[in-house]
Residue, then its C-alpha position, 0 to 999 in steps of 0.5 A: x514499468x512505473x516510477x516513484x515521485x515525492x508524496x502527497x499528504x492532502x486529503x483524497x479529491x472527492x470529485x474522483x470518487x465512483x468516476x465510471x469514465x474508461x479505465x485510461x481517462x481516469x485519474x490515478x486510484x490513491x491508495x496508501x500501502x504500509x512499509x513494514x520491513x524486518x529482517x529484510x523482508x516487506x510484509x505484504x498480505x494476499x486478498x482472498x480470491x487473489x493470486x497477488x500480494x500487495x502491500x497492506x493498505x487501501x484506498x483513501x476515501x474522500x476527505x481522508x489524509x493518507x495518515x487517516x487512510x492507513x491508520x484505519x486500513x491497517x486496523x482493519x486488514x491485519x487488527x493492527x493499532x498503528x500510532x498516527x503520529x508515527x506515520x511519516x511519508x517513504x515515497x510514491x510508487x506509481x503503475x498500472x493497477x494490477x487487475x484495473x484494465x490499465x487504471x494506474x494506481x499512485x501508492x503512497x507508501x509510509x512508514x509507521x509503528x504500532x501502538x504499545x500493546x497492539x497486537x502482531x499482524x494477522x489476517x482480518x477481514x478480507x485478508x487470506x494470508x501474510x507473507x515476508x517477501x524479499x526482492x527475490x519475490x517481485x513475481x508474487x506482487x503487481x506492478x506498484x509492488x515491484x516499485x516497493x520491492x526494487x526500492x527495498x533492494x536498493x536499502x539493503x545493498x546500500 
């Protein structure tokens, strides 16, 4: 299904940027996706006109480090001011884009704390709904998702 490998915090390669090449001779899409965990449960957020949810989190646009990258999609998917020096690498979660004709998706999941002050999640932009999803919803979230939930598993039956 996929597998999880150590991160990678460099910027994103620009030379991927808009490749239109067949989904298969691409080079994975980077993407970062925020690990927020309470209560045992992974925030995740649903895209309007999407029927998954994913992690909250995006593309790293060129020349952007991953801390960059979710600082900026967090604030915009959910309003939320994460502090950039609480960001800090959990892991790699790699499989097929969920609805990218077999492009596979490298997200690097990090953890991070909002700043003081800044406000609870909510839907932004894009964002249609929020959801708490345990384990037990692996079927609600695409490949790179499930990786995130088995491992969220694997911390709360240590």
């Amino acid at each position: 299904m996929g597998r999880v490998s150590t991160p990678d915090l460099r910027p994103a390669d620009p030379s991927t940027a808009g490749a239109s090449a067949p989904p298969s001779d691409l080079p994975p899409l980077r993407t970062v996706g925020w690990v927020n965990v309470r209560d045992g449960r992974l925030l995740a957020v649903r895209t309007t006109g999407k029927d998954r949810f994913f992690m909250p989190g995006g593309k790293v646009e060129p020349g952007e480090t991953d801390s960059e990258a979710l600082v900026r999609e967090i604030h915009e998917e959910l309003g939320v001011r994460l502090d950039p020096g609480t960001v800090r690498p959990a892991f790699v979660a790699e499989a097929p884009g969920h609805g990218l004709g077999g492009r596979v998706v490298r997200m690097h999941c990090l953890y991070a704390e909002p700043l003081p002050g800044s406000p609870e999640p909510a839907p932004n932009a894009e964002i249609a709904e929020l959801a708490w999803l345990t384990p037990a919803d692996a079927d609600r979230v695409p490949p790179a998702g499930r990786i995130v939930l088995e491992r969220l598993a694997d911390v709360l039956s240590a």
